[in-house]
C-alpha positions in Angstrom: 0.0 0.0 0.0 1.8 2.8 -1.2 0.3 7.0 -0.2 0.1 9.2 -3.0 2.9 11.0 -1.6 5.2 8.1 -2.6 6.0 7.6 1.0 5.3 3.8 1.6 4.4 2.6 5.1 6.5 0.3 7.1 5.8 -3.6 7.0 5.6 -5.3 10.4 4.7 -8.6 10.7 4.7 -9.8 14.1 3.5 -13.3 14.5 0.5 -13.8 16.5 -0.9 -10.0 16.0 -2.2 -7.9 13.5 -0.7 -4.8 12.8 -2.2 -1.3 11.9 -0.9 1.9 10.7 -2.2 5.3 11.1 -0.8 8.2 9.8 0.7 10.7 11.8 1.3 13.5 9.4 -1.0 15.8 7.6 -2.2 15.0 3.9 0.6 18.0 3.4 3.0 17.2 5.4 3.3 14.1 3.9 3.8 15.8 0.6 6.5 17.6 2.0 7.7 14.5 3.9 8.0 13.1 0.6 9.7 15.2 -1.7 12.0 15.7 1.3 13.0 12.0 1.3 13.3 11.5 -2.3 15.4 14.6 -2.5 17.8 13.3 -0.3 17.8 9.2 -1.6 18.8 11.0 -5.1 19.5 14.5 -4.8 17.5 17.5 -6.6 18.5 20.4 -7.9 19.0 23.4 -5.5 20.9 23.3 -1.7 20.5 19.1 -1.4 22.4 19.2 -5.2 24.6 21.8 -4.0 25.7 20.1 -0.8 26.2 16.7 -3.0 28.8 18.1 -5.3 30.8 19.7 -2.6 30.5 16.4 -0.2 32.0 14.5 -3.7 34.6 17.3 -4.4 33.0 18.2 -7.2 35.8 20.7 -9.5 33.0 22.8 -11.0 31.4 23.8 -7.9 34.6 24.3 -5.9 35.7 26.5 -9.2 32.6 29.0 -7.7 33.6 28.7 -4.5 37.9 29.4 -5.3 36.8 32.1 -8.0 37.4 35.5 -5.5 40.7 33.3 -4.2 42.2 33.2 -7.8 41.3 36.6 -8.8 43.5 38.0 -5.5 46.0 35.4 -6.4 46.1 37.6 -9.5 46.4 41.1 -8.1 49.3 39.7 -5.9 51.2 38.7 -8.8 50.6 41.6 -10.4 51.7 43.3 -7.6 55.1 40.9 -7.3 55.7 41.9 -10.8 55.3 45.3 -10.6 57.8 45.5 -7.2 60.6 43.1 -9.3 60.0 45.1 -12.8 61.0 48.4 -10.9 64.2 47.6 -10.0 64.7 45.3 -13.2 64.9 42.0 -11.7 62.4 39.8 -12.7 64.4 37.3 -14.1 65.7 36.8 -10.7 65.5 33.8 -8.1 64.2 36.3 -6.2 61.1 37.2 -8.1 61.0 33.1 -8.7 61.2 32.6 -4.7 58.2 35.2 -4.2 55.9 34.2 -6.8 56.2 30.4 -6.3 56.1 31.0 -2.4 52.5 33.2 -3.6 51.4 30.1 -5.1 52.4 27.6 -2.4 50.9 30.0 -0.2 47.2 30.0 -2.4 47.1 26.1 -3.2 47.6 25.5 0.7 44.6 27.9 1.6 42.9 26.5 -1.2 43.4 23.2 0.0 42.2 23.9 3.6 39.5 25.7 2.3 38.1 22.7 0.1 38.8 20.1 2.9 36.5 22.5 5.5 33.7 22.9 2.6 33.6 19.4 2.1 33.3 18.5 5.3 31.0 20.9 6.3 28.9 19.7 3.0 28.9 16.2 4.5 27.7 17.2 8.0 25.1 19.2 6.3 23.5 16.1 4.5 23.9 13.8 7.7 22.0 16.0 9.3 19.1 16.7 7.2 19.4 12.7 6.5 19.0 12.0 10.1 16.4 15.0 11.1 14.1 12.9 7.9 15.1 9.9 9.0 14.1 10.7 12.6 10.3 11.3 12.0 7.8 8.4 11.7 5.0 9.4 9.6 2.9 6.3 10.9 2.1 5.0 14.2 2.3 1.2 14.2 -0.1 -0.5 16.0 -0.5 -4.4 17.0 -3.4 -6.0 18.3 -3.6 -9.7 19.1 -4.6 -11.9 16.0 -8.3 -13.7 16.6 -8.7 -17.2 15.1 -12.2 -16.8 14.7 -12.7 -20.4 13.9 -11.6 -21.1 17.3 -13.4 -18.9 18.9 -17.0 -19.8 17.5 -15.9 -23.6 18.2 -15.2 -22.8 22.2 -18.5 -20.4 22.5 -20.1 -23.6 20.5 -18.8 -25.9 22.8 -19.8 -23.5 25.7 -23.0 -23.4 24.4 -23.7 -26.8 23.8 -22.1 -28.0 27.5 -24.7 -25.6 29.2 -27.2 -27.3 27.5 -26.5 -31.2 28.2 -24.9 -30.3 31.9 -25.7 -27.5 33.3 -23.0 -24.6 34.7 -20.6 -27.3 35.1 -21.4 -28.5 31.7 -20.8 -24.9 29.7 -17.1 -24.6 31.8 -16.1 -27.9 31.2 -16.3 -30.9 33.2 -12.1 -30.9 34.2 -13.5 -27.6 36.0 -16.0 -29.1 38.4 -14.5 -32.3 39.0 -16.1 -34.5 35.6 
């Protein structure tokens, strides 16, 4: 029995009861409850999308988040040029030294700057997953089974006993001593 949210309820099969579920959740709320789920099982587009690619280390979406970095990364070797070109020396080890240690210094920032996004990404979805996966939408109930068969053969029995014997014929004769 599937809901037309898509949100299937729970099977519970315990033997010797019958089991009953009532939803707990609004007619909307399980719509929401839905798209929620199936957004995190497969990702849509938007944050949950988002979040993905940076939890994966996704290139393009780090490129839009390391975009500002590289642009500065530009102005200071600009700037390094323009300090070495004034005094003529940038063929020098020294204008090698400071632009290579400006480009150590960016991929290391960089680098701790994608490992923090990522994890923070990853927390993200194991949050949401867990706050979703937290809720119940149905209550589960379980009532004892009746074998109904059984039943109509004891009040039968009952019924018959009270005829032929009395009180102690309807409870049963190991009852009253027979």
């Amino acid at each position: 029995m599937s809901s037309p949210t898509g949100v299937t309820p729970p099977k519970a099969n315990i033997s010797g009861y019958k089991t009953s579920q009532v939803p707990k959740f609004t007619p909307e709320m399980m719509k929401i409850f839905g798209s929620l789920l199936s957004g995190v099982q497969g990702g849509i587009p938007g944050g949950l999308d988002y979040l993905s690619k940076l939890a994966s280390g996704d290139e393009e979406a780090f490129a839009e988040a390391e975009a500002p970095a590289y642009s500065a990364f530009q102005k200071t070797l600009g700037d390094i040029g323009t300090r070495f070109a004034g005094v003529g020396a940038m063929g020098s080890s020294g204008f090698q030294n400071a632009t290579s240690g400006a480009a150590r210094e960016l991929s290391e920032n960089l680098g701790a700057q994608r490992m923090g996004i990522r994890q923070n990404a990853i927390d993200s979805l194991m949050q949401l997953a867990d706050r979703l996966l937290s809720k119940e939408p149905y209550q589960t109930f379980a009532t004892p089974k009746t074998d109904w068969w059984e039943m109509a053969g004891n009040i039968l029995a009952s019924a018959s006993g009270g005829f032929g014997g009395g009180v102690g014929g309807a409870a049963g004769k190991k009852f009253f001593g027979g």
